[in-house]
N, C-alpha and C positions, 0 to 999 in steps of 0.2 A: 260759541257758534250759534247762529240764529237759525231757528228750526222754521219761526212763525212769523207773523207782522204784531208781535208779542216784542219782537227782540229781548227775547231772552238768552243767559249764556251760564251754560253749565259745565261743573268740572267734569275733566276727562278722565280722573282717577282712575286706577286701575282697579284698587277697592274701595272706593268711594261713589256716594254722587249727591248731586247738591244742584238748589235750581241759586242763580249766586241775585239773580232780578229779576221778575216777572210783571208784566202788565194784567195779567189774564190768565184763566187755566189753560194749559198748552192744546190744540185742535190738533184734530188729525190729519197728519200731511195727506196731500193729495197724490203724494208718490206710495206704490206700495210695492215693497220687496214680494215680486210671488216666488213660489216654489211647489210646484209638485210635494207629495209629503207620501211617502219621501222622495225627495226628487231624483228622478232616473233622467237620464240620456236618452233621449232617442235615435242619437245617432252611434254605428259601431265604435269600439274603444278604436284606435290606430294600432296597427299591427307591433309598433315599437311599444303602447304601453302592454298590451297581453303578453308578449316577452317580456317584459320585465314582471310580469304577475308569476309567471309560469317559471322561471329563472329563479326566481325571490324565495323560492322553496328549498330550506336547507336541509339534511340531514337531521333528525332528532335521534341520535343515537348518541350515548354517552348517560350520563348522570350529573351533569352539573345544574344549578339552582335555575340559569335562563332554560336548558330544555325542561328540567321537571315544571318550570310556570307556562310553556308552551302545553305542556302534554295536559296541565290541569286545564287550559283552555280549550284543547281536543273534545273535551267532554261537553264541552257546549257547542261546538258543530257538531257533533254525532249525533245531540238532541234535532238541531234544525237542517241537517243535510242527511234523512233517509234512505240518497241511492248511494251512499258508503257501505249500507250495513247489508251487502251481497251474503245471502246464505253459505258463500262456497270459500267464502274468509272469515276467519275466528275474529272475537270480539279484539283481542288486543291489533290486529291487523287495522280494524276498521279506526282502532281509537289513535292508532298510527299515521292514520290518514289527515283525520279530523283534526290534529294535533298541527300536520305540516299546512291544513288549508288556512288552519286561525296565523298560522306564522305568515302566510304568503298572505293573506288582508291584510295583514296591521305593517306590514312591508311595503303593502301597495298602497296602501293610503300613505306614509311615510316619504312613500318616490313621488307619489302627485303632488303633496304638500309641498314638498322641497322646490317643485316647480313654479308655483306660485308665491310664495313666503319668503320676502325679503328682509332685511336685518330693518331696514327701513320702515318694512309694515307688522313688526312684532308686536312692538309696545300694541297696536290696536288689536291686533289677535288674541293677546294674553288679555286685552279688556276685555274680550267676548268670553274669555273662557269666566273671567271673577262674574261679568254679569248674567253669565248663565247659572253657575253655580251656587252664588249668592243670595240667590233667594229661599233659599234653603232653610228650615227652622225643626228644630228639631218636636217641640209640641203639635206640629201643624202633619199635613198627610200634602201636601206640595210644594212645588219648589223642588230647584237642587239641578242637578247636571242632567237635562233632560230634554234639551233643545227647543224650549219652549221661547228661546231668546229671538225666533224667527216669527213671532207674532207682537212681539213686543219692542219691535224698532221705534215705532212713532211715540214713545215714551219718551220725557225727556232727557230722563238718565242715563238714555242710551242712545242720546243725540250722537252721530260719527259714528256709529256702527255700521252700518247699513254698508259702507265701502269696504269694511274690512270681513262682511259677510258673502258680499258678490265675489272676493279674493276665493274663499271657502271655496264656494259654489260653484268656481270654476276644476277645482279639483275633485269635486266630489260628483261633477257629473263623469266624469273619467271612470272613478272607481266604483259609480255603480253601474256602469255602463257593460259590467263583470259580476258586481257582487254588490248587492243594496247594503248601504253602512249608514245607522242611521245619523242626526245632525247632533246630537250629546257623543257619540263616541268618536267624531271627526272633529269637532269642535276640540273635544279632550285631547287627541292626538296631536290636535295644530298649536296649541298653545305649548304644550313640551316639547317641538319640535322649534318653536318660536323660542323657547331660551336655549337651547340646546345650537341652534342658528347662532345666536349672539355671543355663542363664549361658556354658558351656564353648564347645569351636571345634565345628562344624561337622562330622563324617565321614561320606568317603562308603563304602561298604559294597556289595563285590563279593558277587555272588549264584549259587546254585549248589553252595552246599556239600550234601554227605549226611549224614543221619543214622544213626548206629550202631544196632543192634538187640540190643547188649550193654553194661553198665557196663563203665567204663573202670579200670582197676587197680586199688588202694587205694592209699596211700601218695604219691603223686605232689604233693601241694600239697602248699608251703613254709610252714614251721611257722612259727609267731612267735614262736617262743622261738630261733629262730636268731639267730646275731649277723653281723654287715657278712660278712665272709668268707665264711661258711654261704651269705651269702642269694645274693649275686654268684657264685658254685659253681652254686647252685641254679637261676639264672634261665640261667646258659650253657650247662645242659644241655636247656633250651629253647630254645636259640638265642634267647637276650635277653643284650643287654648291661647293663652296669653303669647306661649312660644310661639306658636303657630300664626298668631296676629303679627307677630312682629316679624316672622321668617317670611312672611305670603308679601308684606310690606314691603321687603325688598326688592319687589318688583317693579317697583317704582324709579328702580336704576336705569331702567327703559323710558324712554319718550322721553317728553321735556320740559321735565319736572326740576330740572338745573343737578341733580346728581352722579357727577361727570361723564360719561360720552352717553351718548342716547341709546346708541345702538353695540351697546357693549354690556352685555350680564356679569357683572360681579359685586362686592362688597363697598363700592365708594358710598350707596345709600347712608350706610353707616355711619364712615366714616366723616361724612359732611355731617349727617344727623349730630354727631358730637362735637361738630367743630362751633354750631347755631348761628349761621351764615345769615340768617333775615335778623339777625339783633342788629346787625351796621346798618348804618343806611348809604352804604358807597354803592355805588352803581346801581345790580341788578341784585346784588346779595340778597336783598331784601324780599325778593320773590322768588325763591327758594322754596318748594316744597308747598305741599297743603295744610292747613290747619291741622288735619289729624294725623301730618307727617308730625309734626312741631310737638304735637300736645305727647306723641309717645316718647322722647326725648325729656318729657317731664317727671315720666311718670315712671318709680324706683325698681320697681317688677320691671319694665319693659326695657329699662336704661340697661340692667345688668343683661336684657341676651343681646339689646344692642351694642353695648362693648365688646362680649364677648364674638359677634359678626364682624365686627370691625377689623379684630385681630387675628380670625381664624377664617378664613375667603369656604377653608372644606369645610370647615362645618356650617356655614351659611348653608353651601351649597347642597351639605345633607339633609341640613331640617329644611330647607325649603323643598328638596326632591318629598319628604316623606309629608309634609305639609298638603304640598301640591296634588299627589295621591287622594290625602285624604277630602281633598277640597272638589274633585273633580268624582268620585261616590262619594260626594253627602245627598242625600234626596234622589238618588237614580233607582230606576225599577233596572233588571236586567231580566236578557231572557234566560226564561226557566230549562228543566232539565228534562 
């Protein structure tokens, strides 16, 4: 894609990026994504989404593992929502409350999202969530899932971004037009509701992270012209493992990368990865994947959990849910108590 009178063109990876030809250092375009920060609505929500905010609130009664991670999230609105804690209601009352408003946010943003986020505009959504997250290092004090990928469009690794951030941004003036959510924890939401769209597992998505008020380093996301060693280096300095490089990889089943339907989440990544479709040279076989799809198909750590994804769709589907988790707080601050 050409950003500049550079014509330059870079992959779209999902966890990659790479400039592939450059004339020149890339200039800063003369478009700029603004936003409010965070950005509010100025206009009222529409009466049908405050129903559905207001509706969206279940019951937290019972004992099962989704209400008790609701109720632990309770404890984080009773810290930033003080007119719950009425003297003439006991504390478990107030943490009762707190408990049902964090349920009805991550609900409402969930209904907006749906409204914009099409099976069509995933693959680029799950790109915003790798590029926001990805900068992440676990020696450094920046980086990481923290919405700083809203100052960092005119980069060129994150050329194509910029349309699947106004997508965001159409939902997120909805939900703050109610309740300010900041751009790392709508972002986190949109990207698991993006494989969840396409077919994939289910995740659920802790709430509460901050957004940065500066870009995040340069350099920090893993190139694709890395090979199996490079890239397994690369992700441990994220605190990711090898499994986790190769479960987060399959997200590349998305868009079009050639690993069969675009807009379909599951295990064909894999199963192509082992068939090595770019050895032929018949047709389009040959453009198949990214270099550092290719290079972890070489490499004997990465080959055995890519077999093992190939033949087991649930367990793709688990270690990339608990992957994706871990991918989305690496480097986030949250608010406190």
């Amino acid at each position: 894609m050409a950003i500049s009178s550079a014509t330059t063109a870079f992959c779209s990876s999902l966890l990659c990026s790479t400039a592939i030809s450059s004339s020149s250092s890339p200039t800063t375009s003369s478009f700029q994504f603004k936003f409010k920060f965070p950005a509010k609505s100025l206009r009222s929500p529409s009466p049908a989404v405050t129903q559905a905010y207001r509706s969206s609130i279940p019951s937290t009664n019972g004992g099962s593992a989704q209400n008790q991670f609701w109720f632990r999230r309770g404890l984080l609105f009773t810290a930033t929502l003080p007119f719950l804690l009425s003297p003439y209601e006991s504390f478990e009352e107030s943490l009762s409350k707190a408990a049902e408003l964090g349920r009805g946010e991550y609900q409402l943003m969930k209904d907006e999202l749906k409204k914009v986020v099409s099976k069509g505009k995933a693959a680029g959504v799950l790109r915003l969530v790798f590029h926001d997250a990805g900068t992440f290092e676990m020696n450094g004090d920046s980086g990481g899932m923290n919405g700083s990928i809203i100052y960092e469009l005119d980069r060129p690794e994150n050329a194509g971004l910029k349309k699947s951030l106004k997508v965001l941004d159409k939902a997120k003036s909805e939900v703050d037009a109610i309740r300010a959510v900041s751009w790392a924890d709508l972002i986190a939401v949109a990207g698991a509701e993006a494989v969840s769209l396409c077919g994939g597992p289910s995740i659920p998505i802790s709430l509460g992270r901050l957004d940065s008020t500066e870009p995040d380093p340069e350099g920090k996301l893993p190139q694709e012209s890395l090979d199996a060693s490079g890239l397994k280096q690369c992700f441990q300095r994220k605190g990711l493992s090898t499994q986790d490089l190769v479960a987060l990889s399959g997200a590349h089943t998305l868009g079009s990368k050639g690993f069969g339907d675009p807009t379909v989440f599951d295990n064909s990544y894999f199963k192509i990865l082992l068939e090595k479709p770019w050895t032929s040279s018949a047709g389009m076989s040959s453009m198949v994947g990214l270099p550092s799809d290719r290079a972890l198909v070489e490499d004997n750590e990465c080959l055995r959990w890519i077999t093992k994804y190939a033949n087991d769709q649930n367990l793709f589907f688990e270690d990339f849910k608990k992957a994706y988790i871990k991918l989305v707080n690496s480097g986030a601050r949250w608010r406190s108590l």
